[in-house]
Backbone of each chain as ProteinMPNN parsed JSONL, in Angstrom:
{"seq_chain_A": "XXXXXXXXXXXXXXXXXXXXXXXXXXXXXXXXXXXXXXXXXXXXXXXXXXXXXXXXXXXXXXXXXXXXXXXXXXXXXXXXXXXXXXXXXXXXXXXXXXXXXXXX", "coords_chain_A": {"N_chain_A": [[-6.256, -10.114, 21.367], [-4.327, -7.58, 21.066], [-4.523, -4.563, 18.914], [-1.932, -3.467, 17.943], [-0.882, -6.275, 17.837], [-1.906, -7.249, 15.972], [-1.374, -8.262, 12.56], [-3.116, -7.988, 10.308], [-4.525, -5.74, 10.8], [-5.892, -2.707, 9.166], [-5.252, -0.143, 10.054], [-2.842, 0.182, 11.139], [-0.718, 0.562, 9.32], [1.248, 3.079, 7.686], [-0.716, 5.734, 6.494], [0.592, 8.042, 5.227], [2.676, 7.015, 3.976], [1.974, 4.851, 2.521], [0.548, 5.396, 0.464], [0.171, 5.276, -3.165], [1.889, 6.203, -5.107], [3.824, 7.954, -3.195], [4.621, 5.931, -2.159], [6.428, 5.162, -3.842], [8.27, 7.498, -4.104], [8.862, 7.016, -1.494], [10.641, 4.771, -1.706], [12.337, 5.323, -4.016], [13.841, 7.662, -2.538], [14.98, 6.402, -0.268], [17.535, 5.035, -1.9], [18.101, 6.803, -3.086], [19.281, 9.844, -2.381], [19.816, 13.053, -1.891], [17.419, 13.544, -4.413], [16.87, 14.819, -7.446], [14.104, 16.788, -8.198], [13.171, 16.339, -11.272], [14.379, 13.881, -12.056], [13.008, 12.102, -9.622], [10.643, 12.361, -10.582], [10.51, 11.229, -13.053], [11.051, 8.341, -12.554], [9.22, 7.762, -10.597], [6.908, 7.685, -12.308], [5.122, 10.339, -12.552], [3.069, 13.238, -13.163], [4.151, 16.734, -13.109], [3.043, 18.327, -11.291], [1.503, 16.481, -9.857], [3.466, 14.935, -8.616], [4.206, 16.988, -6.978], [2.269, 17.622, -5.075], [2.34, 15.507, -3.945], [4.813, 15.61, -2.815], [4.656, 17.386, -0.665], [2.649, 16.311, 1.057], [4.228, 14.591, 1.995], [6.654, 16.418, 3.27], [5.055, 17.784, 5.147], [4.967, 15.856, 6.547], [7.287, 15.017, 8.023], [8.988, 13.49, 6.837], [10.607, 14.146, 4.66], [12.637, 16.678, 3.145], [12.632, 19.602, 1.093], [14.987, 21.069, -1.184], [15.724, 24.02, -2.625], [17.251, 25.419, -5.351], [20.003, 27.21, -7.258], [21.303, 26.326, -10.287], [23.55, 27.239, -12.052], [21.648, 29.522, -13.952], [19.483, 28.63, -13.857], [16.858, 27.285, -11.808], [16.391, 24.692, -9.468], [15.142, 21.771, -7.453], [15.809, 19.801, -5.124], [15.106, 16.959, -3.523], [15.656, 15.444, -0.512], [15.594, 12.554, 1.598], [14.67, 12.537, 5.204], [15.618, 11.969, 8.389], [13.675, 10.763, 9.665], [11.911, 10.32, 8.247], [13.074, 7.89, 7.227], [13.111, 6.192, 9.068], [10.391, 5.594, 9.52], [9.861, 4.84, 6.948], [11.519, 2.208, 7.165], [10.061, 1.137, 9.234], [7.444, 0.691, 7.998], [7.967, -1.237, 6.224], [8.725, -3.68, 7.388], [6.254, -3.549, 8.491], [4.808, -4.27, 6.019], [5.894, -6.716, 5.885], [5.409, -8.062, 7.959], [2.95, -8.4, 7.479], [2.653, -10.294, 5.137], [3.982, -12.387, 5.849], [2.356, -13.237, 7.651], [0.329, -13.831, 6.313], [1.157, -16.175, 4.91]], "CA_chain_A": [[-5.077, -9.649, 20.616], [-4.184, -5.976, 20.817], [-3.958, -3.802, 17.606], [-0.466, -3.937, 17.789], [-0.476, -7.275, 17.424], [-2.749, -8.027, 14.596], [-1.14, -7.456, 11.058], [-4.057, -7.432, 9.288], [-5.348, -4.659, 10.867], [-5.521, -2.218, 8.585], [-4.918, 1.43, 10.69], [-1.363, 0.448, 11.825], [-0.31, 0.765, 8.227], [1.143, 4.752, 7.924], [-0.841, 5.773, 5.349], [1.227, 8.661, 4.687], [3.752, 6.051, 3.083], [1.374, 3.618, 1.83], [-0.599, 5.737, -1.274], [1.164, 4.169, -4.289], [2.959, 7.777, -5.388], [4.586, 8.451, -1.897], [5.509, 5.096, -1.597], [7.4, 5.479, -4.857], [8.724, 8.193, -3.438], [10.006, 6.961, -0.353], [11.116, 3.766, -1.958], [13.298, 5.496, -4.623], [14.56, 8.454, -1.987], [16.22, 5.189, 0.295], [18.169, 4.202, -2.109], [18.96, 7.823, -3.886], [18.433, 11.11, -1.699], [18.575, 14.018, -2.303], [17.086, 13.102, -5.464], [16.397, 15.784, -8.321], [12.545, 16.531, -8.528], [12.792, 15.62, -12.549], [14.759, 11.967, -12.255], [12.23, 11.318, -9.111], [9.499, 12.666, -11.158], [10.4, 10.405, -14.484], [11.277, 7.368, -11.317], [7.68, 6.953, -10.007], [6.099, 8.247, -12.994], [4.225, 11.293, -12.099], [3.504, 14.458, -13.794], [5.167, 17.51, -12.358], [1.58, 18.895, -10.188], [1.224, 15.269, -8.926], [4.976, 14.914, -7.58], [4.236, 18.438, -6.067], [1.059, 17.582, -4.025], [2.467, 14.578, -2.591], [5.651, 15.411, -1.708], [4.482, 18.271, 0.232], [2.371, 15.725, 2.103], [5.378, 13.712, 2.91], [7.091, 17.016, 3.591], [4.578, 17.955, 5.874], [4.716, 14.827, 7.766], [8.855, 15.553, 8.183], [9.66, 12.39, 5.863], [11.41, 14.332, 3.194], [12.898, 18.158, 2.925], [13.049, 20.381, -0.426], [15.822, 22.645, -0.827], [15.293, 25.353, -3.811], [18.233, 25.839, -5.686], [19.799, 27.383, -8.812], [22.088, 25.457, -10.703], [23.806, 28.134, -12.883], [20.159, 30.161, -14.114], [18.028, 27.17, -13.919], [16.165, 26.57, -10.471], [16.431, 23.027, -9.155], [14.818, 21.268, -6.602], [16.261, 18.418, -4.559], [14.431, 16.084, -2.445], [16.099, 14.795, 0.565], [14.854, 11.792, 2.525], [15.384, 12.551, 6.461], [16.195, 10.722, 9.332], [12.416, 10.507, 10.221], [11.159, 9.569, 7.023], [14.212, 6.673, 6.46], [12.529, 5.429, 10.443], [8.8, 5.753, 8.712], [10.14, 3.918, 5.914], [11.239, 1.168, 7.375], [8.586, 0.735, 9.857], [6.539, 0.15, 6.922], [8.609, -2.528, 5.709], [8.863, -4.34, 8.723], [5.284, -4.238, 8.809], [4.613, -5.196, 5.122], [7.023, -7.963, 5.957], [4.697, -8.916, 9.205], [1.383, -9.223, 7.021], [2.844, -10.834, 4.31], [4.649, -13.821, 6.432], [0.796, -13.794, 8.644], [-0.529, -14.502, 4.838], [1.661, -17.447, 3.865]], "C_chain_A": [[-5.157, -8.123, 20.447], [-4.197, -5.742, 19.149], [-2.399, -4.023, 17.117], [0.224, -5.406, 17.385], [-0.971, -8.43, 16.225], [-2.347, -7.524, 13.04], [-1.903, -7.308, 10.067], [-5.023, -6.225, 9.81], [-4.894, -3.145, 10.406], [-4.504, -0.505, 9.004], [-3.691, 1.656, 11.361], [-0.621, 0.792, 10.789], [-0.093, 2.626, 8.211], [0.337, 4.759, 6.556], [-0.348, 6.709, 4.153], [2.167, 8.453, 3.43], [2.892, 5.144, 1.957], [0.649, 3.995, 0.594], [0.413, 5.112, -2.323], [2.234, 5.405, -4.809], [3.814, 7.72, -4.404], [5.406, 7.357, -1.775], [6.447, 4.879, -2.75], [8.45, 6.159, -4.834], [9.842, 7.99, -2.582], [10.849, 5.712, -0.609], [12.693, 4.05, -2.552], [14.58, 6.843, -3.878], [15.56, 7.877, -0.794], [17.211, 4.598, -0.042], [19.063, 5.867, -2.673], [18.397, 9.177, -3.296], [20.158, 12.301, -1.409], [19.216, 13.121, -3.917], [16.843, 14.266, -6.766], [14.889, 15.608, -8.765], [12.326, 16.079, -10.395], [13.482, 13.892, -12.729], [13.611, 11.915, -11.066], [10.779, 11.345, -10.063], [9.008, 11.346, -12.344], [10.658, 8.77, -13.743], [9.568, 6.403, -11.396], [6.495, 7.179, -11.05], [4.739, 9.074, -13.063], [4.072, 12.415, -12.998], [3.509, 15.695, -12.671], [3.545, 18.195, -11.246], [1.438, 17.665, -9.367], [2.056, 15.22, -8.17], [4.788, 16.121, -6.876], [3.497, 18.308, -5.233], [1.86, 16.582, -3.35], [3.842, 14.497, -1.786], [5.657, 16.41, -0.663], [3.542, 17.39, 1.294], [3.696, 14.983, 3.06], [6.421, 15.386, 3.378], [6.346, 17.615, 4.893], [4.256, 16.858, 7.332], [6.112, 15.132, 8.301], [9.773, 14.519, 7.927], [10.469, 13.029, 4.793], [11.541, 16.032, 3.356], [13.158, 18.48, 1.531], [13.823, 20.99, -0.187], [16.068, 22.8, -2.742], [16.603, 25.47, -3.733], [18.574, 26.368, -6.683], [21.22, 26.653, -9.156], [22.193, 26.285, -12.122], [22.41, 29.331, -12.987], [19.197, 29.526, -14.046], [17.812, 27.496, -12.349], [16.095, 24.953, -10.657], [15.98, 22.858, -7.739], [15.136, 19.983, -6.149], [15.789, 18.19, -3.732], [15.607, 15.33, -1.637], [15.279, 13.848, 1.989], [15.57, 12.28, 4.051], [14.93, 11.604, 7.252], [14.837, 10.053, 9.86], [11.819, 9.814, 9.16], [11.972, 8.448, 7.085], [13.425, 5.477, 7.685], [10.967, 5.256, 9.708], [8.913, 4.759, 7.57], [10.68, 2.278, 6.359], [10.619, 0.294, 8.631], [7.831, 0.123, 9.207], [6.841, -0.96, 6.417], [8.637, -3.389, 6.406], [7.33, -4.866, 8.967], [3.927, -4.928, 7.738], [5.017, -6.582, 5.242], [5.958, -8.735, 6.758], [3.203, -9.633, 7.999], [1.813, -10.016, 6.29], [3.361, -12.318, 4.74], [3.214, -14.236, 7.283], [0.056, -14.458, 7.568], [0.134, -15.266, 4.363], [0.702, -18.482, 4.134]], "O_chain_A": [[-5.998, -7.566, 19.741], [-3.926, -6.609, 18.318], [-1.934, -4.617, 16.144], [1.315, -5.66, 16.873], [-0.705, -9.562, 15.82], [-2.902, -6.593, 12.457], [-1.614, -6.666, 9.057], [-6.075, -5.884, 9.27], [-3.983, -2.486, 10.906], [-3.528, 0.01, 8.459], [-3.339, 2.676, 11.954], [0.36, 1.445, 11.142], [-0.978, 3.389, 8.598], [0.611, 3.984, 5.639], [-0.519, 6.603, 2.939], [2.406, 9.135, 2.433], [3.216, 4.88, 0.8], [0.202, 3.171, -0.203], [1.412, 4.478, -1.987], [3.448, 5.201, -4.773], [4.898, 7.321, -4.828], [6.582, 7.442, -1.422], [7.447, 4.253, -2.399], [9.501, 5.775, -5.347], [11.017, 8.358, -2.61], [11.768, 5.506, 0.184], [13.756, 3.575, -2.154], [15.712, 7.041, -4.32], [16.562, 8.46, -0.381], [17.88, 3.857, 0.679], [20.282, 6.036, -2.656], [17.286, 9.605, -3.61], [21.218, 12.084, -0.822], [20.231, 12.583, -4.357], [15.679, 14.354, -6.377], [14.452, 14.679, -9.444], [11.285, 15.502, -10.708], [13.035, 12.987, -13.433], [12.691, 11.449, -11.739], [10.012, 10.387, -10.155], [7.938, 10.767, -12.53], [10.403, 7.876, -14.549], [9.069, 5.361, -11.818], [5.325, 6.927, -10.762], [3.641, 8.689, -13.465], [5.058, 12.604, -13.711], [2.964, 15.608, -11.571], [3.934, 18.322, -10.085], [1.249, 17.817, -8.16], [1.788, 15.404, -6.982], [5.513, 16.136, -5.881], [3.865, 18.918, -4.229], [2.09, 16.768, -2.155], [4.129, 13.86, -0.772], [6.535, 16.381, 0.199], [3.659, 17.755, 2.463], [3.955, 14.903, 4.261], [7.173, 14.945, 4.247], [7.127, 17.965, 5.778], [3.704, 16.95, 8.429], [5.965, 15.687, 9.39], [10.902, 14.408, 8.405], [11.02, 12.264, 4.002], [10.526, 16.644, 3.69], [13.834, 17.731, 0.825], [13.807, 21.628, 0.865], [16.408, 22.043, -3.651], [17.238, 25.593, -2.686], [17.675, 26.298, -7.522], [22.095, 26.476, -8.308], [21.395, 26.195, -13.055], [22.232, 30.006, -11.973], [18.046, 29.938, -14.189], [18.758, 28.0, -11.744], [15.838, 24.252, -11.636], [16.344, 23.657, -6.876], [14.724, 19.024, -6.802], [15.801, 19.035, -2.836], [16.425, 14.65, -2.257], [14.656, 14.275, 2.962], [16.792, 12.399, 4.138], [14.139, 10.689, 7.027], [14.859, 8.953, 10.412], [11.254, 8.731, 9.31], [11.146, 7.555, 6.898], [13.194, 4.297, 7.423], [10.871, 4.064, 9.416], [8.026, 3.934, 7.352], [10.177, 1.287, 5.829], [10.725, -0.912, 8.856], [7.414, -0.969, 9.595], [5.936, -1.743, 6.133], [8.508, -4.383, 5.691], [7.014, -5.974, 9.401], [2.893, -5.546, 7.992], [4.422, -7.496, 4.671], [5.596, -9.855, 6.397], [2.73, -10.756, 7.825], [1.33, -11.075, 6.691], [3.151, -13.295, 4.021], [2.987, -15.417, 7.545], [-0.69, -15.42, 7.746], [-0.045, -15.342, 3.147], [0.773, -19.558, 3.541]]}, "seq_chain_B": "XXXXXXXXXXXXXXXXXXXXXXXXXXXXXXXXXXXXXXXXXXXXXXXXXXXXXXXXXXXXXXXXXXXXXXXXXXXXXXXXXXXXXXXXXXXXXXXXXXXXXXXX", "coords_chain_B": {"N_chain_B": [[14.129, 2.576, -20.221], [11.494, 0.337, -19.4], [8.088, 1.108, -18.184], [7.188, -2.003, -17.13], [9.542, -2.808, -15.924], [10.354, -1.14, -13.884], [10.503, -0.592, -10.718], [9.962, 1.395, -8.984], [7.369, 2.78, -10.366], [4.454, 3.7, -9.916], [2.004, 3.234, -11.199], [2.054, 0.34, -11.67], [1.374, -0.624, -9.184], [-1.233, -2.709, -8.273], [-4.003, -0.613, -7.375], [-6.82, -1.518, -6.463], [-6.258, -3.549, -4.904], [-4.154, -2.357, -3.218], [-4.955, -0.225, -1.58], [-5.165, 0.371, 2.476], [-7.727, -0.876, 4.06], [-8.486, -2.945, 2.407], [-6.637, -4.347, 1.551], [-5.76, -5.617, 4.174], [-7.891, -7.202, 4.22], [-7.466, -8.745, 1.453], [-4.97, -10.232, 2.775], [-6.088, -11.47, 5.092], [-7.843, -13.324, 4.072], [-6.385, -14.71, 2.489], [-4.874, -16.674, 3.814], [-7.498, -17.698, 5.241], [-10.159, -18.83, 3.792], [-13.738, -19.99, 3.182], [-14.192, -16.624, 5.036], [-16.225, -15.722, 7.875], [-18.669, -12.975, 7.939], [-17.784, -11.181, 10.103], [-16.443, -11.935, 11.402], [-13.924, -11.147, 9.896], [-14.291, -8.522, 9.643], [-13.601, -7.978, 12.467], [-10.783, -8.312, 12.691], [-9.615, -7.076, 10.491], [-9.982, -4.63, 11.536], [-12.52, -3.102, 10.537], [-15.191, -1.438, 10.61], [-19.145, -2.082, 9.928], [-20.472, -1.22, 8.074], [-17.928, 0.339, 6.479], [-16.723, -2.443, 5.669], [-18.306, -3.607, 4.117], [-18.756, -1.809, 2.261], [-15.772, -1.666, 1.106], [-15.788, -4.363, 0.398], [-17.544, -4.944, -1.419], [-16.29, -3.652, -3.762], [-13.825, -5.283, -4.177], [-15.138, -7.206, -4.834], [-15.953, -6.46, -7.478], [-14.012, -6.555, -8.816], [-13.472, -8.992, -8.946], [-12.153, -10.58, -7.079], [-13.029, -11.638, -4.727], [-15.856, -13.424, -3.132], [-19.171, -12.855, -2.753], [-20.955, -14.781, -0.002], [-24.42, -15.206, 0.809], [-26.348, -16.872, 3.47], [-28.327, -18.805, 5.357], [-27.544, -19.54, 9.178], [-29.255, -21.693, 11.092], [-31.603, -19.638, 11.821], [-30.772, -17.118, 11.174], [-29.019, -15.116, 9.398], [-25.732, -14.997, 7.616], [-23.07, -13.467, 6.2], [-20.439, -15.104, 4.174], [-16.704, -14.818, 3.027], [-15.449, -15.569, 0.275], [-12.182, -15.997, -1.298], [-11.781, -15.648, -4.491], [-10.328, -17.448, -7.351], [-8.589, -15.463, -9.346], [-8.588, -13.682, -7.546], [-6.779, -14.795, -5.915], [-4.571, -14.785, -7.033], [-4.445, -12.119, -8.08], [-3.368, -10.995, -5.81], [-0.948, -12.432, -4.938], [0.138, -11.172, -6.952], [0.343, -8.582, -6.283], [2.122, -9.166, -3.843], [4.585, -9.878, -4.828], [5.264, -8.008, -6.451], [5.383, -5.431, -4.092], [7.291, -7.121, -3.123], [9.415, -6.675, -4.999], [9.89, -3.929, -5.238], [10.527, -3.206, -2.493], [13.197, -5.215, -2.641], [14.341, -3.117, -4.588], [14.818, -1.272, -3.075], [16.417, -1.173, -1.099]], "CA_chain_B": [[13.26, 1.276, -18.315], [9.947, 0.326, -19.756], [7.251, 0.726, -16.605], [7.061, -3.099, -16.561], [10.878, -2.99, -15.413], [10.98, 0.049, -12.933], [10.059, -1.28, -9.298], [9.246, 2.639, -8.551], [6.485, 3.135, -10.933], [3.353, 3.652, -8.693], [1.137, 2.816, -11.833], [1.983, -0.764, -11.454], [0.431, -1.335, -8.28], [-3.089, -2.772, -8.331], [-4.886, 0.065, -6.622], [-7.87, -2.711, -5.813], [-5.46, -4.44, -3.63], [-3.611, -1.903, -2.462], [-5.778, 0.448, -0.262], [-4.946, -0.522, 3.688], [-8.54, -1.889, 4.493], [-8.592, -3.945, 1.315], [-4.971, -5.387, 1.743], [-6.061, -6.19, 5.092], [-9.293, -8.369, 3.802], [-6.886, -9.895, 1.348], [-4.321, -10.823, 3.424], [-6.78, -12.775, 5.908], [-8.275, -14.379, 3.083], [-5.136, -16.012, 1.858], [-5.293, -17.749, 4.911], [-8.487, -18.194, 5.371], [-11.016, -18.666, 3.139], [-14.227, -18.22, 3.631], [-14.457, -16.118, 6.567], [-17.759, -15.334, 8.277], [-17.989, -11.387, 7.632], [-18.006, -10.573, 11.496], [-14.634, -12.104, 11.772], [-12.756, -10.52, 8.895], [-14.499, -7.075, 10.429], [-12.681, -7.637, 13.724], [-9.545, -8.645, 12.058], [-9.084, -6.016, 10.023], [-10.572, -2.921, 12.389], [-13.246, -2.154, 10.056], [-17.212, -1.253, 10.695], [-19.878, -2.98, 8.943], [-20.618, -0.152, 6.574], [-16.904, 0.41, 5.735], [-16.227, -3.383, 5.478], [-19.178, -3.289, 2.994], [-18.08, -1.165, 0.766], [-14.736, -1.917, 0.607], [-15.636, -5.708, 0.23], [-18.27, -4.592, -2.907], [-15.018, -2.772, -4.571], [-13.38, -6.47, -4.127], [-16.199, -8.169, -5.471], [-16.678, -5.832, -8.389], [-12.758, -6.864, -9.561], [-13.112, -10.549, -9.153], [-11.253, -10.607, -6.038], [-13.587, -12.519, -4.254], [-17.443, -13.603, -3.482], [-19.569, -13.635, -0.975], [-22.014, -15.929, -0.254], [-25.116, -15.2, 2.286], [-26.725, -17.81, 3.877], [-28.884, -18.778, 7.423], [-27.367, -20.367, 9.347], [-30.822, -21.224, 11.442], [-32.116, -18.612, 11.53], [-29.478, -15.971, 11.291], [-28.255, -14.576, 7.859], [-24.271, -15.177, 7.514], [-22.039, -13.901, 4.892], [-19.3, -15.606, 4.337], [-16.619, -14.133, 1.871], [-14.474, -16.49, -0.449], [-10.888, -15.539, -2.109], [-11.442, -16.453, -5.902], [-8.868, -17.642, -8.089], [-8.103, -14.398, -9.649], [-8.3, -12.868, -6.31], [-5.32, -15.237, -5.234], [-3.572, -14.608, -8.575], [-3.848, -10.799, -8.229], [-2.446, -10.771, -4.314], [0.453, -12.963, -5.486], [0.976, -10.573, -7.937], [1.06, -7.838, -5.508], [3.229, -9.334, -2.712], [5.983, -9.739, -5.53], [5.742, -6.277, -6.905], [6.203, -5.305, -3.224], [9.012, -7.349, -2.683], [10.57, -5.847, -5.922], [10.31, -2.896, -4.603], [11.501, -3.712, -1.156], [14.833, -5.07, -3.088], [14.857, -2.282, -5.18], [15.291, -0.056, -2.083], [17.769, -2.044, -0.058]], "C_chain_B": [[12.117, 1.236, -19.22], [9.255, 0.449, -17.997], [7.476, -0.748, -16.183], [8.349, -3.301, -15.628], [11.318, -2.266, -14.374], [10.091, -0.151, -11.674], [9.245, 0.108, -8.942], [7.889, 3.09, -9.14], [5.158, 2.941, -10.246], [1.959, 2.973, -9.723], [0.977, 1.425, -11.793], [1.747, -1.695, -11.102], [-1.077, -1.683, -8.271], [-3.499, -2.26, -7.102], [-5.91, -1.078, -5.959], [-7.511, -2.987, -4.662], [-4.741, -3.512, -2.78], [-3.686, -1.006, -1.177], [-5.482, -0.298, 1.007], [-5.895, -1.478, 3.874], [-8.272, -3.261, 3.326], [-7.365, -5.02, 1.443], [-4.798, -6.026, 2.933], [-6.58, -7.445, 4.897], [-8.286, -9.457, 2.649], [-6.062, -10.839, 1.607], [-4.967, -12.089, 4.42], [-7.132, -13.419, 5.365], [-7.499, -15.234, 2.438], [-4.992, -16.641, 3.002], [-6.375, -18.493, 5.469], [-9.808, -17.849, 4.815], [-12.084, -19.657, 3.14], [-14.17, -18.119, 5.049], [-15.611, -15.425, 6.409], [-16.939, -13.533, 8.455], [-17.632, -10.791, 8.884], [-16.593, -10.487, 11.82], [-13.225, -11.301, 10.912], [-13.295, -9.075, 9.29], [-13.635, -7.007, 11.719], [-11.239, -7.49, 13.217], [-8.938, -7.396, 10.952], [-9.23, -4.753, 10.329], [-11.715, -2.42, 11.729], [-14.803, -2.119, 10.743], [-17.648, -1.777, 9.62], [-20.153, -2.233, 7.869], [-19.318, 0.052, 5.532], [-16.448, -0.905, 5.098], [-16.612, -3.51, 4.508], [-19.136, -3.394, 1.494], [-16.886, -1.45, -0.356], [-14.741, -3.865, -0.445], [-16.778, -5.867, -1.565], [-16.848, -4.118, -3.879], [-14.152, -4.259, -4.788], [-14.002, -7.365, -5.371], [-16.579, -7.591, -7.678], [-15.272, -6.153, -9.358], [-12.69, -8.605, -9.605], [-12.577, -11.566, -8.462], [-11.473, -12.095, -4.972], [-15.103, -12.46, -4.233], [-17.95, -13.672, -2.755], [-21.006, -13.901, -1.021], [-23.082, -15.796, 0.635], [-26.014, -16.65, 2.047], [-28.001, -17.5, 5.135], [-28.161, -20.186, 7.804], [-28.4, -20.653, 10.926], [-31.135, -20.613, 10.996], [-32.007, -16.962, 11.326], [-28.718, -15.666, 10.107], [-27.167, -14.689, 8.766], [-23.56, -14.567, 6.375], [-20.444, -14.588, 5.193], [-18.644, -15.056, 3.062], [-15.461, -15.245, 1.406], [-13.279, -15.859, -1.159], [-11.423, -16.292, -3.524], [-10.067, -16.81, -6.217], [-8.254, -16.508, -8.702], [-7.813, -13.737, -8.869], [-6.886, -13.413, -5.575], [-4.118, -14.692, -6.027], [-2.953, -13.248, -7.879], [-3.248, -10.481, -6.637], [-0.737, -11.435, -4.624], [1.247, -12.046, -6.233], [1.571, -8.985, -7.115], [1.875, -7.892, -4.685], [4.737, -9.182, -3.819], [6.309, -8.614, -6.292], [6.383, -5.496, -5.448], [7.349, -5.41, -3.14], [10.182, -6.678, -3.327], [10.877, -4.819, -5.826], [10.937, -2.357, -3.222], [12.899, -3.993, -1.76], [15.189, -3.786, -3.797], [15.406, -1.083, -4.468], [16.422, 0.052, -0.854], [19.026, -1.169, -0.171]], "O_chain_B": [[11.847, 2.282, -19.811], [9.76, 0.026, -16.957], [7.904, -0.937, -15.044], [8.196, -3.95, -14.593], [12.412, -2.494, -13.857], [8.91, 0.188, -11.745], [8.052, 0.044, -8.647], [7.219, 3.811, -8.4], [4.858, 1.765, -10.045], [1.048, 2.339, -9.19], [-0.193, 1.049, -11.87], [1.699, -2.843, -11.542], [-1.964, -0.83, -8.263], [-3.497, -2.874, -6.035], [-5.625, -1.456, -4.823], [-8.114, -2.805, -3.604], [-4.668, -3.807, -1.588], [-2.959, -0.958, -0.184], [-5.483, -1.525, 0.912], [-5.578, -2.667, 3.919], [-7.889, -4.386, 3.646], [-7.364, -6.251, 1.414], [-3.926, -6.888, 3.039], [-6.064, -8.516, 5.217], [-8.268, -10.676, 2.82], [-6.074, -11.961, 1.099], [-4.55, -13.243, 4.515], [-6.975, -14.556, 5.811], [-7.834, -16.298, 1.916], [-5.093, -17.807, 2.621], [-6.308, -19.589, 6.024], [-10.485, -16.884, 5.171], [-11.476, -20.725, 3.085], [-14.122, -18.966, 5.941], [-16.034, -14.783, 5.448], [-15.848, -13.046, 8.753], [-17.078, -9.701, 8.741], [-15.853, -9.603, 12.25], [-12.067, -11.033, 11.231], [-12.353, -8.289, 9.19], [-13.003, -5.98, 11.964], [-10.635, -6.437, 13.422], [-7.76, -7.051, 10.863], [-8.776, -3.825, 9.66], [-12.115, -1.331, 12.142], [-15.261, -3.068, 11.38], [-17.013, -1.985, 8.586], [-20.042, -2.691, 6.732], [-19.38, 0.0, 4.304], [-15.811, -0.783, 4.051], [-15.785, -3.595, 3.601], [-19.268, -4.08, 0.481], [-16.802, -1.493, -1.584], [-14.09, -4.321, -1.385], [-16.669, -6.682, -2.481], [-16.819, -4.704, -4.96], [-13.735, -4.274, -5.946], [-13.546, -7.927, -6.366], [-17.14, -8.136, -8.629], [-15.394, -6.02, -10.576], [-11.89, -9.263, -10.27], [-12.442, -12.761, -8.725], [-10.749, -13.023, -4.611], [-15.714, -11.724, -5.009], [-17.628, -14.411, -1.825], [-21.911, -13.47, -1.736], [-22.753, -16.414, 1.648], [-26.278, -17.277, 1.021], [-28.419, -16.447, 5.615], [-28.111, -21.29, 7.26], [-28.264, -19.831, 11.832], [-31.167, -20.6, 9.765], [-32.801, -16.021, 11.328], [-27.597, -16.171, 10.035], [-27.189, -14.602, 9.994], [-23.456, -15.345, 5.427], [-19.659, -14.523, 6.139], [-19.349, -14.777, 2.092], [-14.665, -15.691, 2.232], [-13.691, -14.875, -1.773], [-11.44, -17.522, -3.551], [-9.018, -16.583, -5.613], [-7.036, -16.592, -8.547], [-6.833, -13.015, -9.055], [-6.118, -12.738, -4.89], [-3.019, -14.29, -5.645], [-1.844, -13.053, -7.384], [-2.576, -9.453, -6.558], [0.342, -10.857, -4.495], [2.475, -11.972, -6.291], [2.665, -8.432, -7.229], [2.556, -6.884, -4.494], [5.718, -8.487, -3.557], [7.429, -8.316, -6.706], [7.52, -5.025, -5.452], [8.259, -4.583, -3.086], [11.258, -6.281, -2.882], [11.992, -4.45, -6.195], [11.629, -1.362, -3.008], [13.793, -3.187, -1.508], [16.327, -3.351, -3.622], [16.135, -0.195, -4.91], [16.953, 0.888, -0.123], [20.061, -1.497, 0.409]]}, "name": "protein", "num_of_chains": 2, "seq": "XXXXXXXXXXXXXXXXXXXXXXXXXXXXXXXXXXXXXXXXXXXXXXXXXXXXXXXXXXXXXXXXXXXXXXXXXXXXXXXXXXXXXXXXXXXXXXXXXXXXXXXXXXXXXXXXXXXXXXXXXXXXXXXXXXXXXXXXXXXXXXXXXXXXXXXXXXXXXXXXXXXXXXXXXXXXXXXXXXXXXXXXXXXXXXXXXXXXXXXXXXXXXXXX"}
């Protein structure tokens, strides 16, 4: 049985998606994107240094873009899931879905 | 929202279970329990050192047990799913899922 075809093997899993933050992340940016970094923040329940480290990982993978804004004198930051991350995302699902039906 | 109610909340997930290797080992184990350790090493990609470890981190939550033996003359472990260990996978596939609907 190839890799590919074994769902319990663990290294097909992205793990980019899979830390429990990110996948909070990419869970709540599928349904609501761009998102405002304080509703995703108060979402997955993070504090504001945590939501910053990891969405620069997922930004660095090219799952999610920031765009810096001001909103009157305030600065605002909006998260936007992209077209790569939304494919990453449900890859993952697809292959939660696989282990989980191999484990009934 | 209390946390218990917000599918996104990353605190919710049982870390234990959720790591890839680990979610691997419990996934095969809800199917098959026990498995000789050689086999749940192929099955989930890991090395004997990493399997190890990860399978001590298991053991140290309640997850499961493992049992050595000879069989002749040949040490065996074999590793068992407890009952809490079934409990707490159950409990993660349906936090999943809730978060799978919650992202639909």
């Amino acid at each position: 049985m190839s890799d590919q075809d074994n769902p319990f093997d663990h290294s097909r899993i992205d793990d980019v998606i899979h830390g429990r933050l990110r996948l909070g992340i990419m869970a709540y940016l599928s349904t609501v994107s761009p998102a405002i970094f304080g509703e995703l923040k108060d979402k997955v329940g993070a504090t504001d240094g945590n939501l910053s480290t990891h969405l620069r990982k997922l930004e660095d993978a090219g799952y999610i873009r920031q765009e810096k804004r001001f909103v009157g004198r305030r600065p605002q930051t909006r998260i936007h899931l992209t077209k790569n991350g939304r494919k990453a995302w449900v890859l993952w699902i697809s292959q939660m879905q696989g282990l989980m039906r191999a484990a009934e």
